[in-house]
N, C-alpha and C positions, 0 to 999 in steps of 0.2 A: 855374451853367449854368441857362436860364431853354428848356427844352423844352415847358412845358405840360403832362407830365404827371400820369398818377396811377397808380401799379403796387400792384396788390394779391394777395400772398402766402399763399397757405391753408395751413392746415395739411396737408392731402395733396397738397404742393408744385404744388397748380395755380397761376397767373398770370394776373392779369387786367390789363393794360396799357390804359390810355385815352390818348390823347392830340388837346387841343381846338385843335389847330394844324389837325392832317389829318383832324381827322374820322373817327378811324379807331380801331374796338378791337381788341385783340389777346388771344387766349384761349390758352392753354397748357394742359390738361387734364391730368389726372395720369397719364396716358399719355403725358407730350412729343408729344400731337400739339397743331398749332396751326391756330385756327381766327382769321381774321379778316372784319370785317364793317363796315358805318358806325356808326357812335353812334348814330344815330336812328332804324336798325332790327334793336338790339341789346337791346329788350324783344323784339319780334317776332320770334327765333331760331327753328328747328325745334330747334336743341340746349339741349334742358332744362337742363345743367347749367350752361352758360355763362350764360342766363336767371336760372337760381335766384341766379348770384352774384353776376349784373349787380343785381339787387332788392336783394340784402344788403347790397351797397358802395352803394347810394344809400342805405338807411335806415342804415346806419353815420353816411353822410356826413350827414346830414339831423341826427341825434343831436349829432354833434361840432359843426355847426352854429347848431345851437339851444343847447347850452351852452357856446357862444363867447360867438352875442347877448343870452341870456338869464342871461348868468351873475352877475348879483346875483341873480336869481328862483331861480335853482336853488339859490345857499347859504342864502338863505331856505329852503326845501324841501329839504331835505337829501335828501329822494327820488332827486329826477333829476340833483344832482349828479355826474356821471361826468368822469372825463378819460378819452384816446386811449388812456391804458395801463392802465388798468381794462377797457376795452372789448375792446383787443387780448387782455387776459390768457385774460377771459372768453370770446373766441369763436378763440382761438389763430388769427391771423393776423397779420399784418407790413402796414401802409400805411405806402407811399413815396411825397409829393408831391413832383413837380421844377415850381417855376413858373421 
């Protein structure tokens, strides 16, 4: 199935749902309420916590990113070496891409 999403899973079962077809994010808070909004005024939220996670899943993404294209530089460096499920361990969340 090719949706374009991206679903992200926290450990206090919030959900973060992107999808770049519609333009549109979906917030699930750990209260099952849901908050939806566009993509490109989902840094600019009044709700802080949908903000704080929307920053997270872009530096997550940003991380898995840079050690896709940099990944000779990184086993060089055995520093920034990380995979998805070092990352996931370390901040207990679940990422699910649908392209």
């Amino acid at each position: 199935m090719n949706n374009r999403s991206l679903q992200v899973v926290f450990k206090d079962e919030s959900v973060l749902i992107m999808n770049s077809n519609s333009k549109k994010l979906h917030f699930i808070d750990s209260k099952g309420n849901t908050h939806t909004c566009e993509l490109h005024h989902a840094a600019s939220s009044t709700n802080t916590d949908l903000v704080k996670r929307v920053k997270y899943t872009e530096e997550v993404l940003k991380h898995i990113w840079t050690a896709q294209t940099d990944k000779h530089e990184a086993q060089k460096h055995n520093d920034e070496n990380m995979n998805l499920e070092s990352i996931s361990n370390q901040n207990h969340f679940k990422l699910n891409i649908f392209f």
